[in-house]
N, C-alpha and C positions, 0 to 999 in steps of 0.2 A: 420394778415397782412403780405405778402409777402412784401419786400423791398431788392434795388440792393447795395449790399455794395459799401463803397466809394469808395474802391480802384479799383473798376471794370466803373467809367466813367473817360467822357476823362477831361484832366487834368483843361479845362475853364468852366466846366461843374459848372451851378450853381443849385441845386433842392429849389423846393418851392410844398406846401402842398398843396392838393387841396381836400376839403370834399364836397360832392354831396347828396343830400338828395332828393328824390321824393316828389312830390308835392303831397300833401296829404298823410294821413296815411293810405293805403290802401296797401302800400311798407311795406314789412318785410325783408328788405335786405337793409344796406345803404352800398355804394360805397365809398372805400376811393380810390384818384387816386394822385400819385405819378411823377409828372413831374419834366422831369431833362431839363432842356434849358440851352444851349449854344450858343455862337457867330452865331453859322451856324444852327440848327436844333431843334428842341423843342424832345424828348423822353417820352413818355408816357406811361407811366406802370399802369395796372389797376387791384387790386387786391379786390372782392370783400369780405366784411368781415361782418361777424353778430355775437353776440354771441347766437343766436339762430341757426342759416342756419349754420353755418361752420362748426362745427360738423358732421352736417347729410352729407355736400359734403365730406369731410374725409373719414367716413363711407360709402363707397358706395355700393350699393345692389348687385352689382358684379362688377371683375375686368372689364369685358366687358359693365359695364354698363359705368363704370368712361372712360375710351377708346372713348366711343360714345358723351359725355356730350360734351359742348361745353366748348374750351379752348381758351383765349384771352389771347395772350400772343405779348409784342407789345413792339420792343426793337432795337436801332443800334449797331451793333459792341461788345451785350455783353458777358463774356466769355461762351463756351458751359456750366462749371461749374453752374454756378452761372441761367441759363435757364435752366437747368436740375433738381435745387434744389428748384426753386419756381414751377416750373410744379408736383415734387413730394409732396410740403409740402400741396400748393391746392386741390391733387386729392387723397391725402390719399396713393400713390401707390411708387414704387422704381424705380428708374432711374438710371440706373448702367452704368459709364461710363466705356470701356475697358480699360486697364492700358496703352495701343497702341495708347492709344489715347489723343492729346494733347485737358487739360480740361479748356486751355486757349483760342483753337479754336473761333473765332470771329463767333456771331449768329447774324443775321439781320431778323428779321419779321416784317410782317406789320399788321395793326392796323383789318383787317381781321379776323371775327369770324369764328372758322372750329371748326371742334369733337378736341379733345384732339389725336386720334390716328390720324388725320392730322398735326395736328401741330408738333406731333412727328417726320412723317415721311419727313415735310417739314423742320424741323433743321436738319436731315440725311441726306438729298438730296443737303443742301447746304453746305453741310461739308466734301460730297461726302464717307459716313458713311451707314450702314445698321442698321435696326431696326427686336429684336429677344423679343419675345411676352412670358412670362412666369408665369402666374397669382402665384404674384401679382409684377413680375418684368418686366420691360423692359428693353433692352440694347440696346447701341450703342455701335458701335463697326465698324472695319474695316470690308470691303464687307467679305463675307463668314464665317466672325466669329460670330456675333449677332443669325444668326437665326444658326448656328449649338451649340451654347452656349445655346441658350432657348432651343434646344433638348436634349440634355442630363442634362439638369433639368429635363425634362419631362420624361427622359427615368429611369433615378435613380428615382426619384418620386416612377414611377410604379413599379422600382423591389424591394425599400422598402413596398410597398403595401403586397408584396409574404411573406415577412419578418415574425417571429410569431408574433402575434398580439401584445403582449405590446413592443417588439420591435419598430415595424412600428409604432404604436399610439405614442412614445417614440419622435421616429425621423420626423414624420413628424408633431408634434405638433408646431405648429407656433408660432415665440417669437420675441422679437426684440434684436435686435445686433448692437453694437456697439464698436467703438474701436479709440484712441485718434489719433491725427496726430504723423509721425514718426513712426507707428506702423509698425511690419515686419509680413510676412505671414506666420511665424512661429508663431509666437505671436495671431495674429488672428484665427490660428489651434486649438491653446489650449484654447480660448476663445471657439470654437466650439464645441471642447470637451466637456469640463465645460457646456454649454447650454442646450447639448442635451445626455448631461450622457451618451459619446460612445467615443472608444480610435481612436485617431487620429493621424498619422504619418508625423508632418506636418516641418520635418527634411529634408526629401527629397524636399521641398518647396525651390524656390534659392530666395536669400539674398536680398530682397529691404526695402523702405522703402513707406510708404503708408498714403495719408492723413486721414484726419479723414472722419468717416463716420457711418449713420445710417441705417438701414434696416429697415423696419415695417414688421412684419406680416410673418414673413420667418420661414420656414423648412428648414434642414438639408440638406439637396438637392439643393435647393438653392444657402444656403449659402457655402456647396463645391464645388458645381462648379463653383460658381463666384469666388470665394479664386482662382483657379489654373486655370479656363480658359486662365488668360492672360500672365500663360507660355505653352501655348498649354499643358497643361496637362488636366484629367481629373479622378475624385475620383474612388475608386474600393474597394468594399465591402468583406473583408475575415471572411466569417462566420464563420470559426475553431477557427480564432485570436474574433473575435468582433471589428475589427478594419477597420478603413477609412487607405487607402496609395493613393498613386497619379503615374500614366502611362501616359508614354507621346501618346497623341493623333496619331493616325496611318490614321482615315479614318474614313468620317461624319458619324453621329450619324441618327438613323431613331428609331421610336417607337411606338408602333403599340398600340392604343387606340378603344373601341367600341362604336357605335353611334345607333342611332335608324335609323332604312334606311330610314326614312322620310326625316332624315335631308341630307342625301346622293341620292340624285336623278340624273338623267341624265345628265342635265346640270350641276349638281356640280361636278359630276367625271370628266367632261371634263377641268372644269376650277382647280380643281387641280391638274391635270396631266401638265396644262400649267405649274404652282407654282414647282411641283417637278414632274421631268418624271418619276424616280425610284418610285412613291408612289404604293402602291399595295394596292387591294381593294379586300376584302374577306364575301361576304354573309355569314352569321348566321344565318337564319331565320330574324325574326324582326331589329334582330341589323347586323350592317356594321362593317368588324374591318377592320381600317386605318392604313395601316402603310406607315407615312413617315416622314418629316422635322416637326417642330416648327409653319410653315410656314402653312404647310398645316392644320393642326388642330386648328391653330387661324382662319383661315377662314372659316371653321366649324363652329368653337362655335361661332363666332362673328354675319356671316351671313350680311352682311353690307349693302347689297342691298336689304334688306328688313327692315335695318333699320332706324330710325332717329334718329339725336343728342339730345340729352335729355337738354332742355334749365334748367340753374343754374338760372333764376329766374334773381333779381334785378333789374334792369333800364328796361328789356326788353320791360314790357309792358304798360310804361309809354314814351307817345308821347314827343320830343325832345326838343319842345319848352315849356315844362310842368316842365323839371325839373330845379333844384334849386343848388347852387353852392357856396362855398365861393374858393376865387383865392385869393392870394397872390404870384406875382410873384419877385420879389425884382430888380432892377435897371429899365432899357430900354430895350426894343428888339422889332428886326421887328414886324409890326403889323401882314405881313404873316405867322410868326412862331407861333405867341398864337392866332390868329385865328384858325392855323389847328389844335391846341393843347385841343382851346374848343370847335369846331366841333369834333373832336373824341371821347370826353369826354362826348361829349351830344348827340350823333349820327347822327347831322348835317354831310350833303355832302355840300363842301365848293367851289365853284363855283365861282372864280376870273377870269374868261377870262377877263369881260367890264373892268376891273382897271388896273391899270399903274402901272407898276415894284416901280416907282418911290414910290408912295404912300405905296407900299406893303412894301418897305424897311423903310418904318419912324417908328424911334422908339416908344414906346411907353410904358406907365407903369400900371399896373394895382393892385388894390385892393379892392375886393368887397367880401359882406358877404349877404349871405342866399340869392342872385341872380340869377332869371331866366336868363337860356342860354340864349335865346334872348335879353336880357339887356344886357348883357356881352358882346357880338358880337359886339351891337350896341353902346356902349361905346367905345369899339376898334376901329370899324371903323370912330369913331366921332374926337376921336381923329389921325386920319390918313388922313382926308378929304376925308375919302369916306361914301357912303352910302349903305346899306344893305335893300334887302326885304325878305321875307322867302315863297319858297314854298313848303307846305307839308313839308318833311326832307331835305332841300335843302336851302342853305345861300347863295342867289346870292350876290355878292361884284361887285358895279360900283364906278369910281369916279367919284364926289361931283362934280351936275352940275355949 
């Protein structure tokens, strides 16, 4: 279970628990949903949780696959931090915030289901942030930095691949990392070292202090160039020494990868030249070699337009008014707030035009256990004097003739 720490709602913010169960057993996924209600607005956060299913979504069959899956992620005002670390813990993958970037940043999304690499790019867009694609990282980061930061991952990647084999097998063996709050990126250097059994010069690194943080699944590539991207530096391999040092950044990074030409057709060359002008495309025979940004060889391997979001299962295929709920919400509050709260919950569209402000504002209290959505509704509206009928996915609200 995903959950928003305290100190990240607003200060009249009261949460109440709310467990969802499908009707029948025929659900192998139960829904736990985490509602935060205030004076003004009801929050709802939905993290689904199994000890069978959660696992396998952690694991996922590729990074491009976790990217496509469908991400509900449903919050006002929470910090970027705190949206970046329930979207990695769900999807198995890394969310690397820029050190440029304030990871207090306010995120607002709506209860809207998209892929996970939408939902990314729509915390970017409202944070006015860019998004750089590095299986198994992603990064935000200020415009120009993200996607030249996931290139030169991808480009050291490749030049440890040239490296002698127990080298490269050494350094690009995937591990996880981790490092306390207060940490300095010196400190983090020689953690790097230590991981990956190679000397690191991580002296020349300048003097901060850094919160905590975990990696899953990283290589040495990786993990140096996110250690010094966010002093525009970037790592540099002295094969005489066996040593990592750090250069400051001069001029974007491109890096040339080979495809099978299938995956490179007409129309693909055209729409990555839109992505990068500089990218350069070079026949092989059967294979294409690409060189350009981050940018452009994610849209390679993703291919999005041919493909769909991979549904996580749970409530999906269980009709609205089928499923079942226990609510406990603790004092009074508008009847329109936890109505929209278990229409969300229950995939009800909540359809108050016919009722009167008045009635939507009366407060009201609720506790109910193992409760079809449609009970619930109709308990809310009973005590609001209004009345409810349901069509299909849809909760008309009129007032009580």
């Amino acid at each position: 279970m995903v959950c928003i720490p305290c100190d990240s709602l607003p200060s009249r913010a009261v949460m109440a628990m709310v467990s969802a169960q499908a009707f029948g057993r025929s659900s192998s996924l139960c829904p736990l949903v985490m509602m935060m209600v205030n004076l003004r607005s009801v929050l709802l956060s939905i993290a689904w949780f199994s000890a069978a299913i959660l696992p396998a979504v952690c694991a996922a069959d590729s990074f491009d696959d976790q990217l496509r899956s469908v991400c509900r992620v449903v919050g006002t005002e929470l910090p970027l931090r705190v949206v970046a670390q329930r979207i990695g813990d769900a999807h198995g993958i890394n969310v690397w915030i820029d050190r440029r970037v304030d990871p207090s940043t306010p995120v607002s999304l709506s209860a809207a289901a998209g892929s996970l690499q939408q939902t990314l790019e729509a915390i970017a867009a409202k944070s006015q942030l860019e998004v750089g694609y590095a299986s198994p990282v992603v990064i935000l980061a200020p415009q120009g930095v993200a996607i030249d930061t996931a290139t030169r991952i991808l480009k050291l990647r490749s030049e440890m691949k040239q490296l002698p084999i127990s080298a490269a097998t050494r350094l690009l063996e995937p591990q996880d990392l981790a490092w306390d709050r207060l940490s300095t990126p010196a400190e983090i250097a020689q953690q790097i070292a230590a991981a990956w059994q190679v000397s690191v010069v991580g002296e020349s690194l300048p003097h901060d202090l850094w919160d905590r943080c975990k990696l899953r699944g990283v290589d040495a590539a990786d993990a140096l160039v996110l250690l010094a991207a966010g002093f525009d530096l970037a790592p540099n391999y002295d094969p005489q020494q066996a040593t990592f040092g750090f250069d400051r950044i001069e001029k974007s990074a491109g890096v040339a990868l080979e495809y099978p030409s299938t995956k490179v057709a007409a129309s693909m060359a055209r729409e990555l030249r839109k992505i990068d002008p500089d990218v350069k495309l070079e026949n092989r025979g059967a294979l294409i070699r690409v060189t350009g940004n981050s940018a452009v060889h994610h849209r390679i391997r993703s291919d999005r337009s041919a493909a769909k979001p991979k549904q996580n299962g749970g409530l999906a295929d269980v009709a609205p008014g089928m499923r079942r709920f226990t609510l406990r919400i603790p004092g009074m509050k508008p009847a329109a707030s936890i109505l929209q709260a278990v229409c969300n919950a229950s995939g009800f569209t909540l359809d108050t035009s016919a009722a009167s402000s008045e009635n939507l504002k009366r407060p009201v209290g609720l506790e109910v256990e193992d409760q079809l959505a449609t009970a619930i509704i109709e308990s809310i509206c009973t005590q609001a004097g209004l009345t409810v009928r349901f069509d299909a996915t849809t909760a008309v609200v009129a007032d009580r003739p």
